[in-house]
C-alpha positions as CSV (number, residue, x, y, z in Angstrom):
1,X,7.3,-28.6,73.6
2,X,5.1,-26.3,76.0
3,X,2.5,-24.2,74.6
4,X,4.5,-20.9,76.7
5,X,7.8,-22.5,74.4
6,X,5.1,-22.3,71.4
7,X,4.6,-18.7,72.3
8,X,7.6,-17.7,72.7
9,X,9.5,-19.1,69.8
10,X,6.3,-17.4,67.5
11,X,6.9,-13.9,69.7
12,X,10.6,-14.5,68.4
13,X,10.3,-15.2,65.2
14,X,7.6,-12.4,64.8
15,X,9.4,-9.4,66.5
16,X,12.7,-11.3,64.6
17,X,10.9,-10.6,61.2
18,X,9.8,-7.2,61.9
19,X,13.8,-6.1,61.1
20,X,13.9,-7.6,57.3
21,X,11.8,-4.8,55.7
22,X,14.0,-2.2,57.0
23,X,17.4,-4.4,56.8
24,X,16.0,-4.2,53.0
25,X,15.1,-0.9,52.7
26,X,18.4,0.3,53.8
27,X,20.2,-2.3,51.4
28,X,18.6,-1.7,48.0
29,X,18.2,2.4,49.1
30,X,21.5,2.9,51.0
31,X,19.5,5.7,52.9
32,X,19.7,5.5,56.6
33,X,18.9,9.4,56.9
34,X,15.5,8.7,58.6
35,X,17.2,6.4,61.4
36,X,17.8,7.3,64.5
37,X,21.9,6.4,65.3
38,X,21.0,6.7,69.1
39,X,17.9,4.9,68.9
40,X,19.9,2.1,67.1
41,X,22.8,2.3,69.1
42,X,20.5,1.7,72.4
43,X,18.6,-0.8,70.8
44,X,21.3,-2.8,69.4
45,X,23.5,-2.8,72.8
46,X,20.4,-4.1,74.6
47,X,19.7,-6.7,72.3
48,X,23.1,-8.1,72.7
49,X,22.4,-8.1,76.6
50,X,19.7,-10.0,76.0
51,X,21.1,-12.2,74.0
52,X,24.0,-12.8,76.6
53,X,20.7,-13.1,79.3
54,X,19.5,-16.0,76.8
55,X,22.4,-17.8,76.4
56,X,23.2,-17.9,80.7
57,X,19.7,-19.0,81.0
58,X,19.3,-21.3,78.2
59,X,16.5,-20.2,76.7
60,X,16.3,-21.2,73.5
61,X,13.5,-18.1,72.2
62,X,15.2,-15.6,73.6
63,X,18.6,-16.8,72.4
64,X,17.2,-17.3,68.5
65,X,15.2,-14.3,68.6
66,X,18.1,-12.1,70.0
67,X,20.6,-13.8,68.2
68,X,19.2,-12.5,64.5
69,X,17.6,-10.0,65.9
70,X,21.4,-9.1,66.9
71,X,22.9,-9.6,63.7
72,X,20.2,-7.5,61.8
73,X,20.4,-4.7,63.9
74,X,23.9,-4.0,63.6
75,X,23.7,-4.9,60.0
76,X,21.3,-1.8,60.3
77,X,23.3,0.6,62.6
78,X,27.0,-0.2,60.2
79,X,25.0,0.6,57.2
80,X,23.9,4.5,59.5
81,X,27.7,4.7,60.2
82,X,28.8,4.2,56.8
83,X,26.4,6.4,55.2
84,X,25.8,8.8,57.7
């Protein structure tokens, strides 16, 4: 593995991370009042393009990172709709 893999796979997992506290927050609290539903709704659809942009490259960091990334971001943006 390359040390630009090695950085890439830690910038993943690091911005990846960065989604738990409020994927927590928004489970134990079930406030999503201070979240933005356009913000998320912009941020979640361009994750998913860069996800698809992963996968047809094959890039594994970008493909991990997006992929949870993704999935905890919409976990995120259903919770807003729900409670909204």
């Amino acid at each position: 593995m390359t040390i630009i893999s090695m950085i890439g796979l830690l910038a993943a997992a690091l911005t990846t991370i960065s989604f738990l506290p409020q994927a927590i927050k928004t489970i134990k609290e079930k406030d999503t009042g201070s979240i933005s539903l356009g913000m998320y709704s912009l941020f979640t659809t361009g994750v998913l393009l860069w996800l698809i942009y992963g996968i047809s490259i094959m890039d594994i960091p970008i493909i991990a990172a997006n992929l949870v990334t993704f999935a905890l971001a919409s976990f995120i943006l259903g919770m807003k709709l729900k409670y909204k």
